[in-house]
C-alpha positions in Angstrom: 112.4 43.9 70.6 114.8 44.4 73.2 117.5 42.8 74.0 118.6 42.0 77.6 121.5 40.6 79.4 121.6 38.8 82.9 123.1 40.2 86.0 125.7 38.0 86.0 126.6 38.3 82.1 126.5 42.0 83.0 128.4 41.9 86.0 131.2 39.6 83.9 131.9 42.8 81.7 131.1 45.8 83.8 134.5 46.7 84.8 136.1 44.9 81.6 136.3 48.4 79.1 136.6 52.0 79.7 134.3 54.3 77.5 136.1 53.5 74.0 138.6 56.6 73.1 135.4 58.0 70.9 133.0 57.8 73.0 132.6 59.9 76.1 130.1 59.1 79.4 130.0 61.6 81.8 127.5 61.7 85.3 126.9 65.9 86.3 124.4 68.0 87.6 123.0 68.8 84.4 123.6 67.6 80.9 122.7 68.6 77.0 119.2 68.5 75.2 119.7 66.7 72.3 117.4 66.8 69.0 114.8 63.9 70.0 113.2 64.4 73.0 111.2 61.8 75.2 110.0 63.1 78.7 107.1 59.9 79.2 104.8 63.0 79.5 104.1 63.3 76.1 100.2 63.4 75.4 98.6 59.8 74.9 101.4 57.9 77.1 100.1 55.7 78.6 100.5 55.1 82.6 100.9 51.9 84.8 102.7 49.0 83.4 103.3 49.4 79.4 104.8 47.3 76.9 108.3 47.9 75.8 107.2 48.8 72.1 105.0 52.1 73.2 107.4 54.6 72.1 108.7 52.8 68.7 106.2 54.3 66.2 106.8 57.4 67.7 110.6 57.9 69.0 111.9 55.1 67.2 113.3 53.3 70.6 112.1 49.9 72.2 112.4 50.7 76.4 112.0 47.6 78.6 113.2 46.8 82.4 115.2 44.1 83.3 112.7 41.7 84.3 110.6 42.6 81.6 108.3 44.9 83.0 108.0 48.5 82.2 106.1 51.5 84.6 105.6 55.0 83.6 104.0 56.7 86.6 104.3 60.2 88.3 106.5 58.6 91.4 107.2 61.8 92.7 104.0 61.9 94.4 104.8 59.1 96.6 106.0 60.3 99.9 109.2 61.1 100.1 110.1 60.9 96.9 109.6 64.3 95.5 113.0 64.5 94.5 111.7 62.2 91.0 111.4 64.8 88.9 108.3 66.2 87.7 105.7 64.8 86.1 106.0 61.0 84.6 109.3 59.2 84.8 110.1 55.6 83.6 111.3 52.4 86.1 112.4 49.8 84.8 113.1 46.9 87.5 116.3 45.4 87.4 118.0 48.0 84.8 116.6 50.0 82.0 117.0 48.6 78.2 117.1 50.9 75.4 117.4 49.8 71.8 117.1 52.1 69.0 116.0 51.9 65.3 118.6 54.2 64.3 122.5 54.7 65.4 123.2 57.5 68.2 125.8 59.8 68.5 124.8 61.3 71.1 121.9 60.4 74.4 121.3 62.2 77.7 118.9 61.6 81.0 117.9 61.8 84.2 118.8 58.3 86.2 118.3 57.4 89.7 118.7 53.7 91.1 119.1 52.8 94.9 122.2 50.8 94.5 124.8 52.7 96.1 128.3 53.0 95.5 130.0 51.0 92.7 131.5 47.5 93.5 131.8 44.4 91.1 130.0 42.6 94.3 127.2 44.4 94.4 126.0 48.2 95.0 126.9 51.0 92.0 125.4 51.6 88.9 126.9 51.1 85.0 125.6 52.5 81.8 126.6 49.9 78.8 127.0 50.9 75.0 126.3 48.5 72.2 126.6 48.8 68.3 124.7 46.3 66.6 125.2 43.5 69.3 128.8 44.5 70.1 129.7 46.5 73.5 131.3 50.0 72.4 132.0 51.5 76.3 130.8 51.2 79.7 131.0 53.6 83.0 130.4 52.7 86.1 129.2 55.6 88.6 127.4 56.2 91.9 123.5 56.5 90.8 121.8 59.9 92.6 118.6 58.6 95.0 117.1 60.1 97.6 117.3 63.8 96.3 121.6 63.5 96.8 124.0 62.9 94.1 124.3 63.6 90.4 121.8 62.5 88.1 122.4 63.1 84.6 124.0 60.8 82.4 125.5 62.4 79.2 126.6 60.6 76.3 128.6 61.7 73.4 130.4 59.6 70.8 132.9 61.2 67.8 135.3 60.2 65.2 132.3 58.1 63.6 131.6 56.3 66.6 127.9 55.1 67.1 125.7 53.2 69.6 121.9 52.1 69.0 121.8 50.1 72.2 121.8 51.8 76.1 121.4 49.7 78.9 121.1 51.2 82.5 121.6 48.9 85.6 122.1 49.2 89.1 123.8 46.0 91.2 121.8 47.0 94.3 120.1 44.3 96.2 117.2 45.3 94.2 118.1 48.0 91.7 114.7 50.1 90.6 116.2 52.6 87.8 114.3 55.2 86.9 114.8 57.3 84.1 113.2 60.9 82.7 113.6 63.5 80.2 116.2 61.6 77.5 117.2 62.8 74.6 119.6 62.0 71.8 120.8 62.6 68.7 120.1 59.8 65.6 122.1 59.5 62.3 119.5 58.9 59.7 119.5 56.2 57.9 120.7 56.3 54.2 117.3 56.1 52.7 116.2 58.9 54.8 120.0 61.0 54.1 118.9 60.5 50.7 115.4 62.0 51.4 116.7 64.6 52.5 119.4 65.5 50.1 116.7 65.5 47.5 114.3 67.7 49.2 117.2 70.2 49.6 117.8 69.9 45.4 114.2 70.4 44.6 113.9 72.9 47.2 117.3 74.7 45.5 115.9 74.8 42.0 112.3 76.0 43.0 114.4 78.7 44.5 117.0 79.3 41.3 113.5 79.2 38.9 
């Protein structure tokens, strides 16, 4: 279930914390492809309004917008809007809210939000970190729209930093983010790390017999 915060609460911390020393946000013309992939095109997504749980069974991440509902569409058939992408692309009204089963080292994506250049009154876009409830970083940045600007988001973290919570918001009069082609990289769990470890044993002795 996700876990949103209101404008306001938002707007309270958005200029509060620099990306922690570990953790590294960057805005660029292009960014990584990390192991996990999730471009809304995949087959059986579903189009049109969609709950926030669609992609949990299958990406392991919850995606809601800010007021609670969620469109995957192929925007970039709307006149003059071309510049969308390709193919489907998320919006999320009033930010984009990404929580994930399993801690993150590493996300990238595609983000566009009409909200103009960054100001704590209003316009600009941030990109908040949480671990387990707690913010981790922030970075504040002028969203792409309208085919001009930047508009990949990269995320790294090191030194045993982590994040399982990404939450996108422009502070436009009415910010419509829009996300596509994300990516990241999860640290498995221990029970999985375990699975894993023995596979590679059993696999090692087949190998030695």
């Amino acid at each position: 279930m996700s876990t949103k915060l209101t404008v306001a609460s938002l707007l309270a911390v958005a200029f509060a914390a620099p990306a922690a020393a570990d953790i590294t946000i960057s805005l660029g013309a292009s960014a990584p492809t990390y192991s996990t992939t999730l471009t809304f095109d995949e087959p059986g997504t579903p189009t049109g309004v969609v709950p926030a749980s669609t992609w949990v069974s299958t990406h392991g991440v919850d995606i809601g917008g800010g007021d609670g509902q969620s469109v995957v569409d192929n925007f970039s058939v709307n006149p003059g809007q071309g510049w969308l992408g390709t193919g489907n692309a998320f919006l999320g009204n009033f930010g984009v809210f990404m929580t994930f089963e399993n801690d993150l080292t590493d996300f990238s994506s595609q983000v566009w939000d009409p909200s103009g250049a960054p100001s704590p009154f209003g316009g600009g876009a941030v990109v908040f970190l949480f671990d387990d409830g707690v913010e981790v970083a922030n970075f504040a940045f002028t969203p792409s729209w309208g085919g001009v600007g930047d508009e990949w988001i990269n995320i790294t973290a090191t030194g045993g930093m982590v994040f399982d919570d990404v939450r996108i918001l422009g502070f436009g009069f009415q910010p419509l983010t829009h996300i596509d082609n994300a990516s990241w990289t999860a640290v498995p769990t221990p029970a999985s790390a375990a699975l894993i470890g023995l596979a590679g044993l059993v696999s090692t002795r087949r190998r030695r017999a």
